[in-house]
Backbone as a printed PyTorch tensor [residue, N CA C, xyz], in Angstrom:
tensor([[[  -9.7340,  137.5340,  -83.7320],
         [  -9.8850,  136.0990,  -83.6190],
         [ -11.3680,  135.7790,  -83.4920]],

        [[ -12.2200,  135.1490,  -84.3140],
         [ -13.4900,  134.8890,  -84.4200],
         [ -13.5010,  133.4680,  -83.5640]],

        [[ -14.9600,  132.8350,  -83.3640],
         [ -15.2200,  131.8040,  -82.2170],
         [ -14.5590,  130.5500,  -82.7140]],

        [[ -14.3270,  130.3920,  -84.3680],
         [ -13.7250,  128.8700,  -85.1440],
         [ -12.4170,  128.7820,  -84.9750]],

        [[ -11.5950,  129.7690,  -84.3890],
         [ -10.1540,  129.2610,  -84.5000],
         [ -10.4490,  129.4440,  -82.5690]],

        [[ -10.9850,  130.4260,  -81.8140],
         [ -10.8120,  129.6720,  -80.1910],
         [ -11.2710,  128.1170,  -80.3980]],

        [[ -12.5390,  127.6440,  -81.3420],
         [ -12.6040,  126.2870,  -81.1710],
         [ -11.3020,  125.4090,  -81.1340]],

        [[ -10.3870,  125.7400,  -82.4670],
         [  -9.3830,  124.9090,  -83.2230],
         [  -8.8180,  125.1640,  -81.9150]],

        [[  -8.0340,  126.0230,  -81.2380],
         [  -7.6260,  126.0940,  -80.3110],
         [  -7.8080,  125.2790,  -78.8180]],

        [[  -8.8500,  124.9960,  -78.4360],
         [  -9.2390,  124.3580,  -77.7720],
         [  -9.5600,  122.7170,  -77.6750]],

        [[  -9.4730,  122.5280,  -78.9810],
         [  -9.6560,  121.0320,  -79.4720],
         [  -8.2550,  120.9360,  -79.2890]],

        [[  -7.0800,  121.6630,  -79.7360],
         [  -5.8450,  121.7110,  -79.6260],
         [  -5.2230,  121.3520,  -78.1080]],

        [[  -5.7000,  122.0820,  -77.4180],
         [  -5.1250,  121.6640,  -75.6630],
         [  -6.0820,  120.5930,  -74.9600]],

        [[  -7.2950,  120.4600,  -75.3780],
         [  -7.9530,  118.9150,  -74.9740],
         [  -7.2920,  117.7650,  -75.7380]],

        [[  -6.8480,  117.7480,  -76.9150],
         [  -6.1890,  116.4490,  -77.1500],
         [  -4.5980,  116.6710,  -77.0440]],

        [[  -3.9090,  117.9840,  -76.4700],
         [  -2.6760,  117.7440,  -75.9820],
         [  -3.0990,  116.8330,  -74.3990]],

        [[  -3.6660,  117.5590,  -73.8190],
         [  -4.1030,  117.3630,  -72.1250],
         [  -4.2880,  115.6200,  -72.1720]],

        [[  -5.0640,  115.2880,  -73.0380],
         [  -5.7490,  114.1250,  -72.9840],
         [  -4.5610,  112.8220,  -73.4230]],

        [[  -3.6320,  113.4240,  -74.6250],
         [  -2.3110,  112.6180,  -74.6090],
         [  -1.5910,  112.7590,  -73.7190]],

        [[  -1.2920,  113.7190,  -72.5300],
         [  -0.4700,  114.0620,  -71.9130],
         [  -0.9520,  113.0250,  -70.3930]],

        [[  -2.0120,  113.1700,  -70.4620],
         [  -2.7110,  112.0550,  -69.0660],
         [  -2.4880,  110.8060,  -69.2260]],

        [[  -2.4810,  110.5370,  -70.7040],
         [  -2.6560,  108.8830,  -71.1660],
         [  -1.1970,  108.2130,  -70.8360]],

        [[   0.3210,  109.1240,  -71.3490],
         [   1.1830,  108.7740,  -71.3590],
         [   1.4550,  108.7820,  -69.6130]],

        [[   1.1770,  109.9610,  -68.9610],
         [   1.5360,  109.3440,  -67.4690],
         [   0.9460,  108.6600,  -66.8090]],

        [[  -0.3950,  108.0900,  -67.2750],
         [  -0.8930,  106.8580,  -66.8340],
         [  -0.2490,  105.9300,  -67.0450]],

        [[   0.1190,  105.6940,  -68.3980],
         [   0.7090,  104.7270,  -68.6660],
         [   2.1590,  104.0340,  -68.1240]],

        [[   3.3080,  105.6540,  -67.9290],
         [   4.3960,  105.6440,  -66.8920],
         [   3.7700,  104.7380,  -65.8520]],

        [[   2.4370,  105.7250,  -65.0150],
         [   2.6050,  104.8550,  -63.6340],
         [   2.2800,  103.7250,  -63.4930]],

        [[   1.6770,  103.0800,  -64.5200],
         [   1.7100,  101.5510,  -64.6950],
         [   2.2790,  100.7700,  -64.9230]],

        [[   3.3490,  100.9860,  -66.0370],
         [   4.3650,  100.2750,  -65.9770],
         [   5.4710,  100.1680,  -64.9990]],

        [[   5.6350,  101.1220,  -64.2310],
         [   6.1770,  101.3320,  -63.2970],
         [   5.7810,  100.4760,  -61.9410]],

        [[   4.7780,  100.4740,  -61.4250],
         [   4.0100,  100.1750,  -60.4600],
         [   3.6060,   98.2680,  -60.3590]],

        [[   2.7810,   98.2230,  -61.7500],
         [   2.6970,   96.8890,  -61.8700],
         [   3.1710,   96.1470,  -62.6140]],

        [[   2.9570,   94.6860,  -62.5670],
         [   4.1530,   93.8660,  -63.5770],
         [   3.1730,   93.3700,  -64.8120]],

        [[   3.3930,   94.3090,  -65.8360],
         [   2.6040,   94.7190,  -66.8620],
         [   3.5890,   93.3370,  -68.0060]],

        [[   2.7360,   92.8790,  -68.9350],
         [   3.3180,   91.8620,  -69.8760],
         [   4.2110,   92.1510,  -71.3210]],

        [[   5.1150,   92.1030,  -71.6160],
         [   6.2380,   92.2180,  -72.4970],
         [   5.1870,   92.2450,  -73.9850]],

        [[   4.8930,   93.4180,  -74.3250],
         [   3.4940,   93.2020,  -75.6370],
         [   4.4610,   92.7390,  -76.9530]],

        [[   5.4080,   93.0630,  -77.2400],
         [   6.1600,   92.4220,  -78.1280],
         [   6.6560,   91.2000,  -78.0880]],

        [[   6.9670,   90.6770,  -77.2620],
         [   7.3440,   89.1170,  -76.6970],
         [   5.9730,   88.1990,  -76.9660]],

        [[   4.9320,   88.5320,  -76.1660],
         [   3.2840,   88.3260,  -76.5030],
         [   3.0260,   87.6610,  -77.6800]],

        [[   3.3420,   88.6420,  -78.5600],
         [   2.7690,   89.0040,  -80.1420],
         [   3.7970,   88.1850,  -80.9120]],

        [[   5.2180,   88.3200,  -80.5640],
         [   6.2990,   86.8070,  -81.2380],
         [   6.0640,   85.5330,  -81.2200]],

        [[   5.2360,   85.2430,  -79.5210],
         [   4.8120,   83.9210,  -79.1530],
         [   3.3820,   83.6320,  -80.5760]],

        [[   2.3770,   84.5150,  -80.1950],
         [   1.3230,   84.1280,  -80.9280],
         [   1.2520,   83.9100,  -82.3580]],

        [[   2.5430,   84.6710,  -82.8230],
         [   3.0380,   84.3830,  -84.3820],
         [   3.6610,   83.4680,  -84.5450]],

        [[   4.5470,   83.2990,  -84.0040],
         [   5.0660,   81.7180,  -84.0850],
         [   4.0720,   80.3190,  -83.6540]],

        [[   3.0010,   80.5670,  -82.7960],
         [   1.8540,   79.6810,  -82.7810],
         [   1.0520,   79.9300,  -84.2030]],

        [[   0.6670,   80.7320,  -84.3870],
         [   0.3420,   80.7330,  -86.2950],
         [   0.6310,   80.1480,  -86.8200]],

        [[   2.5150,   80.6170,  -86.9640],
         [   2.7390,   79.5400,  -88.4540],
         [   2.6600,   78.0830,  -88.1390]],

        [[   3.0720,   77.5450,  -86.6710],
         [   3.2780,   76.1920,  -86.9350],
         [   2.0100,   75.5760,  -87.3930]],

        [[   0.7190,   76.4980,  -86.4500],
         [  -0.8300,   75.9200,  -87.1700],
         [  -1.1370,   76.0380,  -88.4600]],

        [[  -0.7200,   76.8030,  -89.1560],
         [  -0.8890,   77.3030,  -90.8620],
         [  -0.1220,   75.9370,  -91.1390]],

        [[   1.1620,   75.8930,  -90.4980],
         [   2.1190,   74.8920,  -91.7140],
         [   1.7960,   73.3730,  -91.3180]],

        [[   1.0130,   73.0540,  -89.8780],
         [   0.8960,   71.8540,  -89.6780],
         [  -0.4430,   71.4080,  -90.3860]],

        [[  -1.1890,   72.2270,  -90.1840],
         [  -2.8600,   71.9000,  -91.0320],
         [  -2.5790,   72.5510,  -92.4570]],

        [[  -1.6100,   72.5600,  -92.8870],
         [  -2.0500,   73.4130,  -94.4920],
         [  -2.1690,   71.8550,  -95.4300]],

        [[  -3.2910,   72.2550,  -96.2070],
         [  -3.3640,   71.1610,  -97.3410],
         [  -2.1700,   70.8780,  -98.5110]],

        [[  -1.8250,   69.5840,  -98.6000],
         [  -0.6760,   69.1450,  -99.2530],
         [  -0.8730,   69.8530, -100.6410]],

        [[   0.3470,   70.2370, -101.3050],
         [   0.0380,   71.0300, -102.8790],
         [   0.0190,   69.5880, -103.4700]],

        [[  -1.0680,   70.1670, -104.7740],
         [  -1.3070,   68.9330, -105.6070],
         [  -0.0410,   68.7760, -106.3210]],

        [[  -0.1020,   67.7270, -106.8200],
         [   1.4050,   67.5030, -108.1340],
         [   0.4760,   67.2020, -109.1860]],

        [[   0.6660,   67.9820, -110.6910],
         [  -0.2400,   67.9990, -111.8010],
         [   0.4130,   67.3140, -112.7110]]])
């Protein structure tokens, strides 16, 4: 085993380690505090879109 695959190797368990911290951070947060519904969020702000797109959109011409 030459020093480029211990690298590959090691890049390998720092970004397991580093996903593995992120997701139980993330557990203990959602858990802990009253964190906001990100899909619910993102329905509201789309539906504020279209009505602004469809209330300000310029009338189509008639040719």
């Amino acid at each position: 085993m030459d020093s480029h695959d211990s690298f590959a190797a090691m890049g390998f368990f720092r970004t397991s380690f580093t996903l593995m911290f992120g997701m139980g951070c993330g557990v203990y947060v959602a858990q802990n505090y009253n964190v906001p519904n990100v899909k619910k969020l993102f329905n509201t702000y789309m539906f504020l879109a279209k009505h602004i797109e469809e209330t300000y959109r310029k009338p189509k011409r008639d040719d």
